[in-house]
N, CA and C atoms as a LAMMPS dump frame, in Angstrom:
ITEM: TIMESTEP
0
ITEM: NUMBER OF ATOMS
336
ITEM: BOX BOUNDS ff ff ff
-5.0000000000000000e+02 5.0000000000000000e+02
-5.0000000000000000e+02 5.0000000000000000e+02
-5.0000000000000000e+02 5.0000000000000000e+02
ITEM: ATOMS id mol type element x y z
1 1 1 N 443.547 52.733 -445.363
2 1 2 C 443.609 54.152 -445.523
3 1 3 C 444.804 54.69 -444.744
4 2 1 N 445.54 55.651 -445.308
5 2 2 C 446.539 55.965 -444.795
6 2 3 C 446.447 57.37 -443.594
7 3 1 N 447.005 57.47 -442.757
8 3 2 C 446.527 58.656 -442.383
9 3 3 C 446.92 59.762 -442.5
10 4 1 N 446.667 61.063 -442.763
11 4 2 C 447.411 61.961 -443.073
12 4 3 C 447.376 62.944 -441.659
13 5 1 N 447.932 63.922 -442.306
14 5 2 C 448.618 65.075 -441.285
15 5 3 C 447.136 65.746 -440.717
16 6 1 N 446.584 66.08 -441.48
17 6 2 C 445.236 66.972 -441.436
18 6 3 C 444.227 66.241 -440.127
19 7 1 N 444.177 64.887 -440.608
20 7 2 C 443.318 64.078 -439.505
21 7 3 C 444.233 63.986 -438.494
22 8 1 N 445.727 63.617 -438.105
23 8 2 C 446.172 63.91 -436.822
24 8 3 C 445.697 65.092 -436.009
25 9 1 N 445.731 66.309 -436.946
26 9 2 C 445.474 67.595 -436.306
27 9 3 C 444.336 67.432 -435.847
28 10 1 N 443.302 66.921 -436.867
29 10 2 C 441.756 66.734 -436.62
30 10 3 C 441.489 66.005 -435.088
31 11 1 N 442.443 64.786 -434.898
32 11 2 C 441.888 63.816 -433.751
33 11 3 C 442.343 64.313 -432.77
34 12 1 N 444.086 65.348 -432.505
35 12 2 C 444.141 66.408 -431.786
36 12 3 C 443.367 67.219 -431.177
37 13 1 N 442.647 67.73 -432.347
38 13 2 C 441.748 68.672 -431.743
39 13 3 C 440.718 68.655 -430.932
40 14 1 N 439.852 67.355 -431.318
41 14 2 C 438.964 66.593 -430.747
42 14 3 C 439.377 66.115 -429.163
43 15 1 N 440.495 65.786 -429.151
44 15 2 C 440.528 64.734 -428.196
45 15 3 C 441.287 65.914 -426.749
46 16 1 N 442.197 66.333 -427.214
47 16 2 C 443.67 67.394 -426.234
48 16 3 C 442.939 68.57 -425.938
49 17 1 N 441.913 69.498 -426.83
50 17 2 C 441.963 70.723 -426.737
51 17 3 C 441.371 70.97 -425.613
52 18 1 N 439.976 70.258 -425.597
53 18 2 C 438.612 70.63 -424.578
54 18 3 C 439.141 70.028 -423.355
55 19 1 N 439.739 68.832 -422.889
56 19 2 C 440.593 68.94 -421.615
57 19 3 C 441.83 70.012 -421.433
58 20 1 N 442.385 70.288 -422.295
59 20 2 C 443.022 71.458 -421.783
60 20 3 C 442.52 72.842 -421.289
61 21 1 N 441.193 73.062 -422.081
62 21 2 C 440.529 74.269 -421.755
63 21 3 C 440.096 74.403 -420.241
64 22 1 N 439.616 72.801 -419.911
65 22 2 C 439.138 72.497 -418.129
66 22 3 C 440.45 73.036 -417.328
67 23 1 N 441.762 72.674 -418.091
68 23 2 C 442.754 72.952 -417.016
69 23 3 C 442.793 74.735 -416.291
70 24 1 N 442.762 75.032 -415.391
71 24 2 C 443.168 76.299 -414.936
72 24 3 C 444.397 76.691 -414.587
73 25 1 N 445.402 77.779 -415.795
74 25 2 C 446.664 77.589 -415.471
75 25 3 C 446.927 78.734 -414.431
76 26 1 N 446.158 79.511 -413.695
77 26 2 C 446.375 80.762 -413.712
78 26 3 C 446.315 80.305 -411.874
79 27 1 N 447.274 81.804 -411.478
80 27 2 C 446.595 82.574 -410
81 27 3 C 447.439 80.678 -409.298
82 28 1 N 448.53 80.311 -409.532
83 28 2 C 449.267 79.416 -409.079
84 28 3 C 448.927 78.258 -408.504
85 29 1 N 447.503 77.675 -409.137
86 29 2 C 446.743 76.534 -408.604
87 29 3 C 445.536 76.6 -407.861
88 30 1 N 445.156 78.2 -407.512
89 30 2 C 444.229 78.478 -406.424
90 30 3 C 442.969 77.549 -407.014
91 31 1 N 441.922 77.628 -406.163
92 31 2 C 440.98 77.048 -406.645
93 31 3 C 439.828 77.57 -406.078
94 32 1 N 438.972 77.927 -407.347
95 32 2 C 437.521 78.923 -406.444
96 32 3 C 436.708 78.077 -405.238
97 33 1 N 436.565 78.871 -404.468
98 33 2 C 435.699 78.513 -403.048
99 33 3 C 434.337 79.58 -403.281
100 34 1 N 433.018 79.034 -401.693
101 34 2 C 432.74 79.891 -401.907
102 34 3 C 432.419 81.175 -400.957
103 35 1 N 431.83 81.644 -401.083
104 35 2 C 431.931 83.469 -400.92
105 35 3 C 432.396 83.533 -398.941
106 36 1 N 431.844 82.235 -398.091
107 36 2 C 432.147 81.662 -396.831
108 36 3 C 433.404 81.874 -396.815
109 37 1 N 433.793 80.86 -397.272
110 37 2 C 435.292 80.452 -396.94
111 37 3 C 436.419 81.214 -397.599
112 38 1 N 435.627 82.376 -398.86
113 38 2 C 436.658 83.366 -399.041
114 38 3 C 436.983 84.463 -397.607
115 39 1 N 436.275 84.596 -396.765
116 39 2 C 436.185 84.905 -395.585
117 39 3 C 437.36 84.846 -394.808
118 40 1 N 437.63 83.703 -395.072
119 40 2 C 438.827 83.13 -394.205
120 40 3 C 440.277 84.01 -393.991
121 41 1 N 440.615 84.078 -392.792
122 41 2 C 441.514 84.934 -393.092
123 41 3 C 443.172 84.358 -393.089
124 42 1 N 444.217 84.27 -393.824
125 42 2 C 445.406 83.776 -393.809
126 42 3 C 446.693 85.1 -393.522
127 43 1 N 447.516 83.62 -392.532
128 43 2 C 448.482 85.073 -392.298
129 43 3 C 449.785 85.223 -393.415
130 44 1 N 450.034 86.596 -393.398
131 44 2 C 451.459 86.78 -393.933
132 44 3 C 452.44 87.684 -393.612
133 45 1 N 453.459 88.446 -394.405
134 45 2 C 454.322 89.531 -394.306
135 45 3 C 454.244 90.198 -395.443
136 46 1 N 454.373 91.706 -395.556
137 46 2 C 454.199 92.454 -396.268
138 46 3 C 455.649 92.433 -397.078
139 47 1 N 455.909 92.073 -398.263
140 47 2 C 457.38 91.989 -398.649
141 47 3 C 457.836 93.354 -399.899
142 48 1 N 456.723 93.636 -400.263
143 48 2 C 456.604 95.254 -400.657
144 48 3 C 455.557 95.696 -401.279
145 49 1 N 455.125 97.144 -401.607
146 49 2 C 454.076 97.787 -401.614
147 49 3 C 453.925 98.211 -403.142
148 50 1 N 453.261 97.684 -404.442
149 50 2 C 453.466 98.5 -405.782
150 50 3 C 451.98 99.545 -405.406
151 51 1 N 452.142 100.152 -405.156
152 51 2 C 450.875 102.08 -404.931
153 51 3 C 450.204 101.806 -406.605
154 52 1 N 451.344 101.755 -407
155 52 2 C 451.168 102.396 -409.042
156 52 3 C 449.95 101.054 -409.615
157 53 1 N 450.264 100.283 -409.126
158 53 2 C 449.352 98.639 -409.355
159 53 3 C 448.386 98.475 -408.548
160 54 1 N 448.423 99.167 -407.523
161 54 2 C 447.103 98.835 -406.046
162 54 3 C 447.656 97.069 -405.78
163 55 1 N 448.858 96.603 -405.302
164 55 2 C 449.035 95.429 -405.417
165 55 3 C 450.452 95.314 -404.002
166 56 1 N 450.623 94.225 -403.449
167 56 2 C 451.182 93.833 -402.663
168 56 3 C 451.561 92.56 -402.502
169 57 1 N 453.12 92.532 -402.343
170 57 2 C 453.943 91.286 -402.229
171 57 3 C 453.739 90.962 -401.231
172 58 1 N 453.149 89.69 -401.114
173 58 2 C 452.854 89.347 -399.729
174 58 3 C 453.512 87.759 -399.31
175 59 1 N 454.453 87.479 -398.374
176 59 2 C 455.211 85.879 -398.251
177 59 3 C 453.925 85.677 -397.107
178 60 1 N 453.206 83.995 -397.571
179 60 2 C 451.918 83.926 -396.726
180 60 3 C 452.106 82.219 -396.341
181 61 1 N 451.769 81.895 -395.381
182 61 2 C 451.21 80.325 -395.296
183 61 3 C 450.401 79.814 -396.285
184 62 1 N 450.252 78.994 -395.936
185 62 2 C 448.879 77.876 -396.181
186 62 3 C 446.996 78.897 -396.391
187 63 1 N 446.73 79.537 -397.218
188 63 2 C 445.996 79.757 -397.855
189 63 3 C 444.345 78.879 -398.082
190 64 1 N 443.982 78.158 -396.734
191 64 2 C 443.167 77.221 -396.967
192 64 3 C 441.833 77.776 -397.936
193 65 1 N 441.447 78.543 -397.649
194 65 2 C 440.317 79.34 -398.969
195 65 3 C 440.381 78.932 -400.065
196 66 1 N 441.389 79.179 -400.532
197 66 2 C 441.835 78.721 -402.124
198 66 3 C 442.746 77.545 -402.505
199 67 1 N 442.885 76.821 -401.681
200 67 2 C 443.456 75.913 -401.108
201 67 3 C 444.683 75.855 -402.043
202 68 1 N 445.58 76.756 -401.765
203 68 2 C 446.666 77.399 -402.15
204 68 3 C 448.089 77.593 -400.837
205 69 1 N 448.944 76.718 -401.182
206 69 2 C 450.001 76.358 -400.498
207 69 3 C 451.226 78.076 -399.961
208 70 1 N 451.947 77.571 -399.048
209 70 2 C 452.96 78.385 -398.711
210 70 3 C 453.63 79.014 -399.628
211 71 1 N 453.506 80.208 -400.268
212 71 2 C 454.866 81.092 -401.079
213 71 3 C 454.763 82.357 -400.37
214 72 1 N 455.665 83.259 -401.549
215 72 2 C 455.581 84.864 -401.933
216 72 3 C 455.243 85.062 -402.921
217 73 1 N 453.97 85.693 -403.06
218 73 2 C 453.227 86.017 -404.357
219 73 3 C 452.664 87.405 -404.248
220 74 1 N 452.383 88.07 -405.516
221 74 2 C 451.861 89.696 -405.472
222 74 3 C 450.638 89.506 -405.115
223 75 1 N 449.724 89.878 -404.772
224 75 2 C 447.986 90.178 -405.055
225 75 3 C 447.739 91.484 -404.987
226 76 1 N 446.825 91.669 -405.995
227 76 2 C 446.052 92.87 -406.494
228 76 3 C 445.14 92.643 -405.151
229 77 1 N 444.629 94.473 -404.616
230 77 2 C 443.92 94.998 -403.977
231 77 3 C 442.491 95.236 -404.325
232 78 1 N 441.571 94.844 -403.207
233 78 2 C 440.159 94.907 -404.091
234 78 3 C 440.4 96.717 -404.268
235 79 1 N 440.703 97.538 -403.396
236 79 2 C 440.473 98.92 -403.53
237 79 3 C 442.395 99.197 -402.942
238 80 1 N 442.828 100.241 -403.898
239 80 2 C 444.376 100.441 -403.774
240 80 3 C 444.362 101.243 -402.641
241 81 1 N 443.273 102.135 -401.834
242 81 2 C 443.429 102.703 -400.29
243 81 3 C 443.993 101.676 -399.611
244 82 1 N 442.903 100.377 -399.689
245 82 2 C 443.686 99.546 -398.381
246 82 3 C 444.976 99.481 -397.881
247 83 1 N 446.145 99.584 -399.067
248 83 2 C 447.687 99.695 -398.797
249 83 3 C 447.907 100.853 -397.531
250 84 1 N 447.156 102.066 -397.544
251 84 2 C 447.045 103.184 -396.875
252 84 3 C 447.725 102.388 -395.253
253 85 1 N 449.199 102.8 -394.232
254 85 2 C 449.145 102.171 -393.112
255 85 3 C 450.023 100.993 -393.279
256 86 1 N 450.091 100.379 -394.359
257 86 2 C 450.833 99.279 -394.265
258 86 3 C 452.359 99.136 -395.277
259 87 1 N 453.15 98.724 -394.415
260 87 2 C 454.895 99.06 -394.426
261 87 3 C 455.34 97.588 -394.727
262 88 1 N 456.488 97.652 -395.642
263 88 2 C 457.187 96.309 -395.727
264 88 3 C 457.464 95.888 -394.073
265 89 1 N 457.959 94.14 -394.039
266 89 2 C 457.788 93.78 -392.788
267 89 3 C 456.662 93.467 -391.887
268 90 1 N 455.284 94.402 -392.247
269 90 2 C 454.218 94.205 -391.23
270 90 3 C 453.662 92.623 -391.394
271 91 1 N 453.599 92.364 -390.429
272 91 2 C 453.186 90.905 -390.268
273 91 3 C 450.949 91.298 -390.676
274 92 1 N 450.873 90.687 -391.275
275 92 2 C 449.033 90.802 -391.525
276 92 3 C 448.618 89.526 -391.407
277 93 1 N 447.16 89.991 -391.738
278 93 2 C 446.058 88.819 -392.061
279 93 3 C 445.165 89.301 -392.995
280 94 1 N 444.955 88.64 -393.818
281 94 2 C 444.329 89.132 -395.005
282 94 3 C 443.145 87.767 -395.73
283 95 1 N 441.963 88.4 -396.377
284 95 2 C 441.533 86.922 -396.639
285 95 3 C 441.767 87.512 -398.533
286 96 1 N 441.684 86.84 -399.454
287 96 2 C 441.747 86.738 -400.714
288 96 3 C 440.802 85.721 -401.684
289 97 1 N 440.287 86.509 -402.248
290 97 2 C 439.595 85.228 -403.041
291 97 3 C 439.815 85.729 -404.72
292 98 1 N 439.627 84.636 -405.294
293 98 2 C 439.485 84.549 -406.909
294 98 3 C 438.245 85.378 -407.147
295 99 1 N 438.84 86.194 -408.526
296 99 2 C 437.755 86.929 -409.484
297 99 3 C 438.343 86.664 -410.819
298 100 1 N 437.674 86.414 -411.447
299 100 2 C 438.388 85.635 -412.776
300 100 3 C 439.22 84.713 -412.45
301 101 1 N 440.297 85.432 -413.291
302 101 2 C 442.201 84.439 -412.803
303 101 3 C 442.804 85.352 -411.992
304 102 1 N 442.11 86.266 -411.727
305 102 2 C 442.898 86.971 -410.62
306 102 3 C 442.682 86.839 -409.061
307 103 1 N 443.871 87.023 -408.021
308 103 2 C 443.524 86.417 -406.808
309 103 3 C 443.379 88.268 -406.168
310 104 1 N 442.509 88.562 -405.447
311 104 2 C 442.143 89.764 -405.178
312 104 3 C 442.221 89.478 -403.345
313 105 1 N 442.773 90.312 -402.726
314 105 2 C 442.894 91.056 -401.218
315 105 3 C 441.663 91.251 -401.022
316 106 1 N 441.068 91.293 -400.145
317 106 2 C 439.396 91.534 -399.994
318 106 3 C 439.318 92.064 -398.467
319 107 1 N 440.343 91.88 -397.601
320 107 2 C 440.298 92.293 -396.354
321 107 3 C 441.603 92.641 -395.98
322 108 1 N 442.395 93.083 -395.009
323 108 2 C 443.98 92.922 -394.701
324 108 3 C 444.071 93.911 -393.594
325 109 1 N 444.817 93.505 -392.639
326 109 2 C 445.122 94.095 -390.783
327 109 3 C 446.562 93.871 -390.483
328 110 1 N 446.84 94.679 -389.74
329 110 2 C 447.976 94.212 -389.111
330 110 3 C 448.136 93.437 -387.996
331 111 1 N 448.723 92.811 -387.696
332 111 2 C 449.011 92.153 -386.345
333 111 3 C 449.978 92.052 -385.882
334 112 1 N 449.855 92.712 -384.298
335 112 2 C 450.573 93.358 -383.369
336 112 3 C 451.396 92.464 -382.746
């Protein structure tokens, strides 16, 4: 029997799709923890403020919660007041955890 195009697609589908669906491409590798260790608090710098988004550029360490490595990445604010007080430059601590694919601010301070 020869094989045609249709059954490639077919054994494709079967075989590629449903491991790809397991993959999580989102929120830069984070990985859900739970509600404990979202607790955790990681430090960073405030690298700027979007008000209009409730969201903040933040350059951070090592992220052990989400066990999410050293960058500069945005995160959305659980509530857009929290920004209220805080200036590019401020050095913080903030803990963040996953809600969906999104990585959400859940706490954030300055440090002096």
């Amino acid at each position: 029997m020869k094989p045609t195009p249709l059954l490639a697609v077919a054994l494709f589908a079967a075989t590629a799709l449903p491991a790809m669906a397991q993959h999580n491409h989102g929120a830069h590798g984070a990985k859900p923890v739970t509600t404990a260790a979202a607790e955790e608090m990681a430090d960073g710098e405030i690298r700027n403020i979007d008000a209009a988004k409730g969201a903040l550029l933040i350059k951070h360490g090592v992220i052990k919660s989400i066990n999410m490595g050293a960058m500069t990445m945005e995160f959305k604010l659980k509530d857009a007041a929290m920004a209220a007080g805080l200036n590019k430059g401020d050095k913080v601590r903030f803990a963040v955890e996953m809600q969906g694919q999104n990585l959400i601010v859940t706490k954030i301070q300055k440090v002096k």
